[in-house]
C-alpha positions in Angstrom: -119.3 129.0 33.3 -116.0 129.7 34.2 -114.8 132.4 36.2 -112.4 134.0 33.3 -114.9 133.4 30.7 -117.5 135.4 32.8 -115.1 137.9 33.1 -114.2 137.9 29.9 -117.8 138.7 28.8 -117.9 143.0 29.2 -114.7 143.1 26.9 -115.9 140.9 24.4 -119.7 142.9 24.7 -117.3 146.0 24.3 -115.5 144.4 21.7 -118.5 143.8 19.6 -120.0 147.0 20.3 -116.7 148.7 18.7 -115.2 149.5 21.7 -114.4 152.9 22.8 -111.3 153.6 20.6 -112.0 157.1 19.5 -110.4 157.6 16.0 -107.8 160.2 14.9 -108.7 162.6 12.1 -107.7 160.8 8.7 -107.5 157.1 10.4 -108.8 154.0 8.5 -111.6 152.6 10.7 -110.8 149.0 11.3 -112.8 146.7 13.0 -113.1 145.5 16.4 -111.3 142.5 17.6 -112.4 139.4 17.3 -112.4 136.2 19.6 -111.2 133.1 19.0 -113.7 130.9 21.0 -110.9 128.5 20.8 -108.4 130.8 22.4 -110.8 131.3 25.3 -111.7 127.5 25.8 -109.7 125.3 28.5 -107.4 122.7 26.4 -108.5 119.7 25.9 -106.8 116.3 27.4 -109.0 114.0 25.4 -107.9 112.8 21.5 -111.4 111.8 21.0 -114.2 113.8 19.8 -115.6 116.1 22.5 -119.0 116.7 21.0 -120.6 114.6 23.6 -118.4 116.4 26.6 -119.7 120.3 25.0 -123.4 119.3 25.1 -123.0 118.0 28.8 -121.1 121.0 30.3 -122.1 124.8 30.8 -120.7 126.8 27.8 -117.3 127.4 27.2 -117.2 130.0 25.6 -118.5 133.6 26.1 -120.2 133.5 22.4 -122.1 130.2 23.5 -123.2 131.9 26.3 -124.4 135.0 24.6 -126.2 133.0 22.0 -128.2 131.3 25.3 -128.7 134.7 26.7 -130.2 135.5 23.4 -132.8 132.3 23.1 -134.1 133.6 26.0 -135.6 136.6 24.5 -135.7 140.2 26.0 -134.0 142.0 28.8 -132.3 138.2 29.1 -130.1 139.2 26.1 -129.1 142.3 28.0 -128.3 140.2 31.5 -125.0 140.8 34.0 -124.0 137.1 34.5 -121.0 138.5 36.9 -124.2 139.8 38.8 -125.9 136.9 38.2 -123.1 134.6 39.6 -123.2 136.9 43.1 -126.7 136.9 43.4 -126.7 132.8 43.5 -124.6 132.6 46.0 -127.6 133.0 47.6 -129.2 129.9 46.2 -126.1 127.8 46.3 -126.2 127.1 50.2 -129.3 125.3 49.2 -129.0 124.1 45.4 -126.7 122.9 43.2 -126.3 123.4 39.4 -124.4 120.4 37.6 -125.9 117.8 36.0 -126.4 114.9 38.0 -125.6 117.2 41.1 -127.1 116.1 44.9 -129.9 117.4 45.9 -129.3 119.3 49.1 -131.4 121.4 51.2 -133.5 122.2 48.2 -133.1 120.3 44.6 -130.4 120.2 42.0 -131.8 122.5 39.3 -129.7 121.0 36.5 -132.8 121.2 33.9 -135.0 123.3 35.7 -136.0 125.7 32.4 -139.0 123.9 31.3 -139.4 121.6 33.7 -142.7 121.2 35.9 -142.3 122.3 39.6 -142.0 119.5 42.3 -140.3 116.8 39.4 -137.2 116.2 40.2 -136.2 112.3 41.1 -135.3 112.0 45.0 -136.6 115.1 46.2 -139.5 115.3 48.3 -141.0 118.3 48.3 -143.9 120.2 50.0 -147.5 118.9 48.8 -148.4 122.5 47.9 -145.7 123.1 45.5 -146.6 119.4 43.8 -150.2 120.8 43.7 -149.2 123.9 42.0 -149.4 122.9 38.5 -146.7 125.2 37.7 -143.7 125.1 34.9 -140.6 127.0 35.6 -140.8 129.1 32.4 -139.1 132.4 32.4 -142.4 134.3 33.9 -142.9 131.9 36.5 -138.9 131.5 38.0 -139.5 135.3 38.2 -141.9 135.3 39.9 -140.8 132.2 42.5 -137.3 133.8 42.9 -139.3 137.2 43.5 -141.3 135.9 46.6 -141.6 132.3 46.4 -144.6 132.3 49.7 -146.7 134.8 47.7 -146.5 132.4 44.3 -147.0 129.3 46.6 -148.2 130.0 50.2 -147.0 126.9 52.1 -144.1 126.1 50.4 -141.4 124.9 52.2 -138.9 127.1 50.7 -137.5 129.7 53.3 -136.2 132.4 50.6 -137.8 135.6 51.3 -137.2 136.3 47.9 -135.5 139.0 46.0 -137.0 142.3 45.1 -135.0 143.6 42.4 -136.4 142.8 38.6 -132.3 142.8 37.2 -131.5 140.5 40.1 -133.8 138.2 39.3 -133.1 138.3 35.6 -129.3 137.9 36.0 -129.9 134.7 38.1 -132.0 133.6 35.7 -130.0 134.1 33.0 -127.1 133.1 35.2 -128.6 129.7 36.1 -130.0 128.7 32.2 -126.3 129.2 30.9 -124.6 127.2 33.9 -127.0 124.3 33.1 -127.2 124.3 29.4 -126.6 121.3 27.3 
C-alpha cells in the first residue's frame, strides 16, 4: 500500500466513526465526510482499461484495504497497518512482498495466505519445514511469526520471533493487504 494511503487510513477510520466534531446546541447533525477512493488513487497514465492492473497490485485505496482487513475476520478488522508496516521491516531484510518478487534470504511471500508451507518455486527450503504439513492460514502465520523454532524445531529460519499478539496481527494483516489481488 502506499505510504499516504496508510496514512490516510486513521482519518478516514475517524471519518467513518463520525469523527470528534462535538456539536453546538441547536446544530443540524450532518454526516461525516466521505472519500472519494478516486481522489485518493495515483492517476492513471494508461487509456486502457486497468481492471487487469487493480487485481495485480496491493490496494489503492484505503476502503479496499479495509474491506481485506474485514475478510479476514476478527481483531484483523481492528489491525494498525502503520504498525504493521514498522513491524515488517523486520521481515523485509529477508522477504519480499510483490508479485513475482526474488526470493532472497527467505521466500517472496506474494501469495502466502493459503498457501502450503515450503511451496514456493526456486526456493529451497529446510526438509523440516517441507515435512511440516502446514498451511499458512491465519492461526498458523501467528503462530510461525510468534516463534517460528517452537512451531518447527529445525527450521532454518533465524527469526526469534515476536511476542506481542497485535504485532503479529498488524503484520499479518499488513502483509495480506500488500499482496492482495
Amino acid at each position: 500500500m502506499k505510504p499516504v494511503l496508510i496514512a490516510l487510513l486513521p482519518a478516514i477510520t475517524l471519518a467513518a466513526c463520525g469523527g470528534n466534531d462535538v456539536a453546538a446546541p441547536g446544530d443540524e447533525p450532518t454526516a461525516p465526510p466521505s472519500i472519494d477512493p478516486a481522489s485518493t488513487a495515483p492517476p492513471s497514465t494508461d487509456t486502457a482499461s486497468t481492471d487487469t492492473a487493480s487485481r495485480d497490485a496491493a490496494p489503492d485505496t484505503p476502503a479496499e484495504a479495509l474491506a481485506i482487513l474485514a475478510s479476514l475476520g476478527g481483531d484483523y478488522v481492528d489491525a494498525d497497518l502503520v504498525n504493521g508496516a514498522r513491524q515488517f521491516r523486520r521481515c523485509q531484510s529477508c522477504h519480499t512482498l510483490n508479485e513475482g518478487g526474488r526470493h532472497t534470504v527467505g521466500p517472496n511471500l506474494h501469495g502466502v495466505m493459503g498457501r502450503a508451507a515450503a511451496d514456493a518455486d526456486r526456493f529451497s527450503f529446510s526438509s523440516q519445514l517441507s515435512e511440516a504439513g502446514l498451511i499458512w492460514d491465519l492461526e498458523t502465520l501467528d503462530a510461525w511469526i510468534e516463534n517460528p523454532r517452537a512451531l518447527v524445531p529445525g527450521n532454518r529460519m533465524s527469526f526469534v520471533g515476536l511476542r506481542d499478539a497485535g504485532d503479529r496481527r498488524d503484520v499479518i494483516a499488513y502483509i495480506a493487504v500488500e499482496t492482495a489481488e
